[in-house]
N, C-alpha and C positions, 0 to 999 in steps of 0.2 A: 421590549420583548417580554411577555409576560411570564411570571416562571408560574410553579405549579398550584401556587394558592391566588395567582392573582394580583400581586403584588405591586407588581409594574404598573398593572390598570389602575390600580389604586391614586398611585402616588403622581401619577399622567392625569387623575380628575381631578385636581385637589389645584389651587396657585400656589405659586411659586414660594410663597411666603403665607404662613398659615398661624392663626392664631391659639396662645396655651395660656390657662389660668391658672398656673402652679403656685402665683400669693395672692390675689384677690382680683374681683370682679370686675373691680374700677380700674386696673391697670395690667390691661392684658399684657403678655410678653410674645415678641413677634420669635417662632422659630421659621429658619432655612430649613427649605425642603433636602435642600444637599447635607444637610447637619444629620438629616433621618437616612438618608440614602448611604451614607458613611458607616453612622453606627451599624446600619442593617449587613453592609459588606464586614465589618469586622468581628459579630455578633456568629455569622456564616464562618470567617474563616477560623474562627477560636473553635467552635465545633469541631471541624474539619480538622483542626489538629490533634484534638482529645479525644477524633474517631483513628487517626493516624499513630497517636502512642500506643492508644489500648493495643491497636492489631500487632504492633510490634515487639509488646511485650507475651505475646500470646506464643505460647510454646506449642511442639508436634505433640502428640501422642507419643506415652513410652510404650514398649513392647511388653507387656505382661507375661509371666510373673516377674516382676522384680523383687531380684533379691538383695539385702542388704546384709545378712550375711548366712553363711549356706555352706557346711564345711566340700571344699570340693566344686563348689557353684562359684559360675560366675559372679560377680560380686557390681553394685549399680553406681551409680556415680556418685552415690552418698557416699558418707567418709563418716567414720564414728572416732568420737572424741571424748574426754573425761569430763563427770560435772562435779560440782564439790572440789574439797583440797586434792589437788594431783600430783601431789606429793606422797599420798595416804593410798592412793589408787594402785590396781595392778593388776593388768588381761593377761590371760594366754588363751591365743585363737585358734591354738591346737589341745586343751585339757582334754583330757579321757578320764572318765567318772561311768561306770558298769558299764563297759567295752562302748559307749557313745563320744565320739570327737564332738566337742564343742566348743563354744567359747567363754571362758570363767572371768567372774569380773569380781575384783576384792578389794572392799572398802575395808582397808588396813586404821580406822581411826573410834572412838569410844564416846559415845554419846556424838555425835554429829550426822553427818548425810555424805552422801555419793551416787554415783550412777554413771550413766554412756548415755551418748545420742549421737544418732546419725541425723547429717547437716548434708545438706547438699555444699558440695565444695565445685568450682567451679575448674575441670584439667586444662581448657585453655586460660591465656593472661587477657587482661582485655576485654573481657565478656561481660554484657549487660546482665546476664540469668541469674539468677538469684532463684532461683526452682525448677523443678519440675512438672510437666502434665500428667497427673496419672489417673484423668480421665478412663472410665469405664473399670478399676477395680472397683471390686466388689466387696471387699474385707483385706484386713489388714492381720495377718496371723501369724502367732511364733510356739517356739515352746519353749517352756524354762519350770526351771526349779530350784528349792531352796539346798544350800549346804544339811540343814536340818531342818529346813520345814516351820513353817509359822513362821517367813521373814514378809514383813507389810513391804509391798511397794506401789508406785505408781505409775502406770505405763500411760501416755498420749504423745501424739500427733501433732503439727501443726503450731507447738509451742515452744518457748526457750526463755530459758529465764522467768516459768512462770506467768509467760504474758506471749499473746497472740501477736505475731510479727506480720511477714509478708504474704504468708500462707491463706490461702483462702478457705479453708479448712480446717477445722480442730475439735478435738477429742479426747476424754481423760478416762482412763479405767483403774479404780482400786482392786489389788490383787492380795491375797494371802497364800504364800508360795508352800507347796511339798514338798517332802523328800523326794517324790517322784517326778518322774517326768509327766506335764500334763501342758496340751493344747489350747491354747487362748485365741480368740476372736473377737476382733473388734469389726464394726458394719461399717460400709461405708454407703450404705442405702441414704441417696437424696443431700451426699455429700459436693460440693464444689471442688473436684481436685484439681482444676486447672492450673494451681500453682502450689505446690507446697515443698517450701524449705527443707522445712524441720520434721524427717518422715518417723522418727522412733526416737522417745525418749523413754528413760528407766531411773526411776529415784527411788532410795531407799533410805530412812535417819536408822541411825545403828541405837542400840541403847549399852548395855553394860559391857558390850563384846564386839568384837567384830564382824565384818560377815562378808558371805559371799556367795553369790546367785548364777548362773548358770542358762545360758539363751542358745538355740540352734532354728535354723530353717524359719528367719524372721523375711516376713516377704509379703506385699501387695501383691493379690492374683483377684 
């Protein structure tokens, strides 16, 4: 039966046994036609499998906006967690700083680093997922501010530890924080979100003092 390039006809005009010169001229090597007809089945079903993982791995659509954290708002299935020493670390996910509920995060330690990130954590046992689909945002937006203003940090996406994981997607923004509260955006124009872990990370290295920075209404819409 012929399939769609032909192939059956092919190897139907050819004998049974056909000749290859893969070391020299003078001493062909006889290959079996059944030898090509094997490879070509297994060749077929290796495809077929690593068209069969990808779909599998392929997650729905999440419902937009998600939020990761939102005082009052539903909360997504990420899970935020400390980076740096967590021993030096300390949230409250209810701080109020000029009548605004937020959430304060404090690197308790003197010349080193800390920060948060939200990980996809997975609520059933068991489960292949390792991410999220957040296909169709648009941007990825929070708001924060310094204790005092002029604290450097680093906010991206898609990463942990520094290094690009499972996420098909990533992105890094330096930031210089205020006293104030002020509106950040990152794009996600012409982004892959079909899978991403690691959806917010936040690093800061302290210098002579300590510090502590301040985040609300962090959300892919």
């Amino acid at each position: 039966m012929p399939d769609r390039y032909g192939a059956a006809q092919i190897f139907e005009a050819v004998p049974r046994t056909i000749w290859a010169l893969p070391h020299s001229v003078d001493s062909p090597v006889p290959i079996n036609k059944e030898l090509f007809m094997n490879r070509r089945v297994i060749i077929a079903l290796a495809l077929s499998s690593l068209a069969c993982a990808g779909a599998a791995h392929s997650e729905p659509k999440q419902h937009l906006p998600l939020v990761l954290y939102g005082h009052g708002e539903e909360r997504s299935p990420y899970q935020s967690f400390f980076l740096g020493p967590v021993s030096y670390m300390k949230k409250d996910e209810a701080a109020k700083i000029d009548n605004h509920v937020c959430l304060k995060v404090m690197v308790n330690i003197i010349s080193g680093w800390g920060g948060i990130i939200w990980k996809y954590h997975p609520t059933e046992p068991d489960t292949d997922k390792v991410g999220l689909n957040l296909k169709g945002s648009k941007q990825l937006t929070f708001l924060a501010r310094g204790s005092e203003g002029g604290e450097k940090v680093s906010i991206s996406y898609g990463i942990s530890g520094g290094r690009v994981n499972n996420d098909t997607a990533s992105g890094m923004l330096d930031v210089v924080l205020t006293p104030k509260w002020k509106r950040y955006t990152v794009s996600m124009k012409g982004k892959d979100l079909s899978l991403i872990r690691n959806a917010f990370r936040l690093t800061a290295v302290t210098g002579h003092k300590k510090m502590a920075f301040y985040l609300d209404d962090v959300r892919y819409e």
